[in-house]
C-alpha positions as CSV (number, residue, x, y, z in Angstrom):
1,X,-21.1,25.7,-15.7
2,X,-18.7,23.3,-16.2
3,X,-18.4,20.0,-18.6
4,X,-17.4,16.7,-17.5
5,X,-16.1,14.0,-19.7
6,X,-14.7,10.6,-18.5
7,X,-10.8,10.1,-19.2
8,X,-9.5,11.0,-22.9
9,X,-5.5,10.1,-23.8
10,X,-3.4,12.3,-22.8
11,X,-5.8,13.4,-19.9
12,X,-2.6,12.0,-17.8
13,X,-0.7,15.3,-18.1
14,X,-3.8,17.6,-17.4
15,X,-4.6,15.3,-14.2
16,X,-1.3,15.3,-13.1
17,X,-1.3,19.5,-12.7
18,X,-4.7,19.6,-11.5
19,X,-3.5,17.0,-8.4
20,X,-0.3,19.3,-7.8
21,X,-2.8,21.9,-7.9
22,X,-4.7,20.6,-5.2
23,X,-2.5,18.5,-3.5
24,X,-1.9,21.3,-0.7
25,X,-5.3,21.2,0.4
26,X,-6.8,18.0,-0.3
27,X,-6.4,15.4,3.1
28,X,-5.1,12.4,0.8
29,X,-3.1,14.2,-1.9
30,X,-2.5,11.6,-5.5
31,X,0.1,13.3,-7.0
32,X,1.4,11.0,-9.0
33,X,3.8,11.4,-11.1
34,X,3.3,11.7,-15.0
35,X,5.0,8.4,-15.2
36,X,2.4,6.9,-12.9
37,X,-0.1,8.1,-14.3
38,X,1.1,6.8,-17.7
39,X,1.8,3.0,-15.6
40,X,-2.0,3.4,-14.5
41,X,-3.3,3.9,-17.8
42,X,-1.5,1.3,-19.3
43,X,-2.6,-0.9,-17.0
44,X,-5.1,-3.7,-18.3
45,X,-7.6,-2.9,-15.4
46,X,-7.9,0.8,-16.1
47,X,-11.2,1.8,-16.9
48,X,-11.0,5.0,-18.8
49,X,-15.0,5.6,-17.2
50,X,-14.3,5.5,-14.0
51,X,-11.7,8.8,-14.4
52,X,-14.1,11.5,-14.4
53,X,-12.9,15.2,-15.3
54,X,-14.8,18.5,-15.1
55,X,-13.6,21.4,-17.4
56,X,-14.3,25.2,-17.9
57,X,-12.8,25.2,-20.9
58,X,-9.5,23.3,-21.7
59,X,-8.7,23.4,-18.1
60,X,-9.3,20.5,-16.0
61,X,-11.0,21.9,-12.7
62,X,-12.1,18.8,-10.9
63,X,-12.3,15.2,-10.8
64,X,-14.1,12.1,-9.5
65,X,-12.6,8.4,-9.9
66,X,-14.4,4.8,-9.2
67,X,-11.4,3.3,-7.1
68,X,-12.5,0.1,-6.0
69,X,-15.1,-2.1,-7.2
70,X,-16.1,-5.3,-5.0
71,X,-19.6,-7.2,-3.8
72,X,-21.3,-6.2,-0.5
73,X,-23.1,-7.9,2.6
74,X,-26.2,-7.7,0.5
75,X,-24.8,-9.1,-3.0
76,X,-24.6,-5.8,-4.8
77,X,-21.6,-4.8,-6.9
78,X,-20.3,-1.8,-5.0
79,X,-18.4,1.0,-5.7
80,X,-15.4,3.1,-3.6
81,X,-15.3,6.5,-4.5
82,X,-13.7,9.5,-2.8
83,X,-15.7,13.3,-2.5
84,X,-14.7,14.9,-6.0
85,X,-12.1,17.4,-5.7
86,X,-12.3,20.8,-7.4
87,X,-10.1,23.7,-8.0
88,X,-11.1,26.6,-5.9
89,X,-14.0,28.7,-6.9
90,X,-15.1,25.4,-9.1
91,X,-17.3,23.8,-6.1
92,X,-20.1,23.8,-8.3
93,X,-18.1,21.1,-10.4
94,X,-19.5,18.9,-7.6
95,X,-22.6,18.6,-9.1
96,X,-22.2,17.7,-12.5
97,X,-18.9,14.9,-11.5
98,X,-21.6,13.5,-9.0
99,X,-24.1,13.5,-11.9
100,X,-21.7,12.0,-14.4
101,X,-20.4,9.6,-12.1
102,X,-23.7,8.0,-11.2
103,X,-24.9,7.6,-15.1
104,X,-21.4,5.6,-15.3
105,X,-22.4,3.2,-12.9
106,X,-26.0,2.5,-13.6
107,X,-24.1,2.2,-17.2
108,X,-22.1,-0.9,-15.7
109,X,-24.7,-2.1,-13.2
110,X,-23.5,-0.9,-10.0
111,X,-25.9,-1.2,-7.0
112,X,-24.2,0.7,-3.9
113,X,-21.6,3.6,-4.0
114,X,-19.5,4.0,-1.1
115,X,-18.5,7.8,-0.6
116,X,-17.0,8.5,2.7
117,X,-17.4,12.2,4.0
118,X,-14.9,14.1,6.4
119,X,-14.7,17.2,8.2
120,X,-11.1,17.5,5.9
121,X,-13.0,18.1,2.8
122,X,-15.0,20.9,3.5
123,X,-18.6,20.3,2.5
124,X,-18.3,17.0,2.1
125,X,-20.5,15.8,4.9
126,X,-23.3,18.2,4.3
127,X,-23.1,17.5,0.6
128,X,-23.3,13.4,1.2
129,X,-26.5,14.1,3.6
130,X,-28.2,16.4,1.4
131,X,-28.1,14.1,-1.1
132,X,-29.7,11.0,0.8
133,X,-26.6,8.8,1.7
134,X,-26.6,7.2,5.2
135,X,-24.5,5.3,7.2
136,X,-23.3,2.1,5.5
137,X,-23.8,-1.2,7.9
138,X,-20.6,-2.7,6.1
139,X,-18.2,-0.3,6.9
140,X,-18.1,1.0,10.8
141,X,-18.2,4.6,11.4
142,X,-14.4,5.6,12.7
143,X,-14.1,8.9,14.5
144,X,-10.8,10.9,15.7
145,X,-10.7,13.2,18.5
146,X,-7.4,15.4,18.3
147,X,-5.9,16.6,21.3
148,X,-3.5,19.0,22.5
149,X,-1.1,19.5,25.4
150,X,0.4,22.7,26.9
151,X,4.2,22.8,26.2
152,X,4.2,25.2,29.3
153,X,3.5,22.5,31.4
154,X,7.0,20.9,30.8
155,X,8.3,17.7,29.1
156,X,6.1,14.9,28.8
157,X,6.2,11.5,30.6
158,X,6.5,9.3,27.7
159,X,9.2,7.3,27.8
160,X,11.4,7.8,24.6
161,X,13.8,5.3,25.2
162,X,13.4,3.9,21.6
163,X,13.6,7.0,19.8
164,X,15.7,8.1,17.6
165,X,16.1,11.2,15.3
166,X,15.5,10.5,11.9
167,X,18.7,10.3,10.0
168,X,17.8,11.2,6.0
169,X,20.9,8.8,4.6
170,X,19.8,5.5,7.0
171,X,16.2,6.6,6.8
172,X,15.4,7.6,3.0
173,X,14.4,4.1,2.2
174,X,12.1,3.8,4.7
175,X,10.2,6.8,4.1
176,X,10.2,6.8,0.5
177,X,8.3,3.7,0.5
178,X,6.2,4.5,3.9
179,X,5.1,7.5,0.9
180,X,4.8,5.2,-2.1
181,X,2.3,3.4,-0.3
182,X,0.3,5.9,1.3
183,X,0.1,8.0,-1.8
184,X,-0.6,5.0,-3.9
C-alpha cells in the first residue's frame, strides 16, 4: 500500500518525472519544467500541504494538489482540486491521496471541495459518486458531444477563406504562449 506525504524539498525533481510519466495519458498534462517547479515553490503563496505525493517506496507514484482556494455561494472557504493522478498499476494510491488530502483541509478549515470528474480520467466519475459528491449548484454541469464526419463523403462546406497553414517561424510565438497558458 502506498504512503502519502505532503511536499518535502526537493520533491520538485521527483514530481517533475512523475508528470512526464503521466503526461501521455492524463487529459490536462503539468509538465512543468524543473525550473517551474523550482519558480512555484519559491513562490510566497506555495503551500507545501496542498502538494500531496504518494510513494511505494522512494518512487513518487501519484499525486493530489489544492489548486485554488476561494469562498462560495454559501460562505464556505472552498477548495479546487483535480482527480489524483497515479502511475499505472498504483490506482489504489487514490485512496490514501483522497484520505490525506481531506485531513489537510479540515487541518485549515476548508468547508467544500470542488473535484470535477470526466470520462478522460478513467474512474473518475464512478470514484467521485461512490464517495458521496453531487453536483455543485455554483458551477454548471458542461457536457461535450464529439462528432465525426465521413471523409468519403467529400470536402466540407466550410468556408476557409481565412485559413492559413501554420508557418512554425511566423507562428512559434503564438503557440508557445497559446501552451504556456494552457499548461500553466
Amino acid at each position: 500500500m502506498p504512503t502519502t506525504r505532503t511536499y518535502q524539498p526537493g520533491d520538485e525533481v521527483l514530481e517533475f518525472a512523475f508528470d512526464q510519466e503521466v503526461a501521455g495519458t492524463w487529459p490536462w498534462p503539468m509538465c512543468y519544467t524543473q525550473e517551474g517547479l523550482a519558480r512555484a515553490i519559491a513562490s510566497p503563496t506555495f503551500d507545501p500541504n496542498h502538494h500531496i505525493y504518494a510513494f511505494d517506496g522512494k518512487q513518487m507514484v501519484g499525486k493530489a494538489e489544492i489548486w485554488a482556494t476561494h469562498g462560495s455561494s454559501d460562505d464556505l472557504k472552498s477548495a479546487y482540486v483535480l482527480f489524483p493522478r497515479t502511475l499505472p498499476g498504483f490506482e489504489s494510491a487514490v485512496d490514501p491521496l483522497f484520505e490525506h488530502l481531506m485531513r489537510v483541509l479540515d487541518e485549515q478549515q476548508f468547508g467544500k471541495l470542488r473535484m470535477p470528474g470526466s470520462t478522460a480520467w478513467p474512474g473518475s466519475m464512478e470514484w467521485l459518486q461512490s464517495h458521496g459528491f453531487a453536483a455543485d449548484p455554483d458551477q454548471p454541469r458542461g457536457y461535450k458531444k464529439y462528432l465525426s464526419y465521413d471523409l468519403s463523403k467529400g470536402p466540407l462546406t466550410t468556408p476557409t477563406d481565412n485559413v492559413i497553414d501554420l508557418d512554425m517561424k511566423r507562428d512559434r510565438d503564438d503557440i508557445a504562449h497559446a501552451a504556456s497558458v494552457w499548461l500553466k
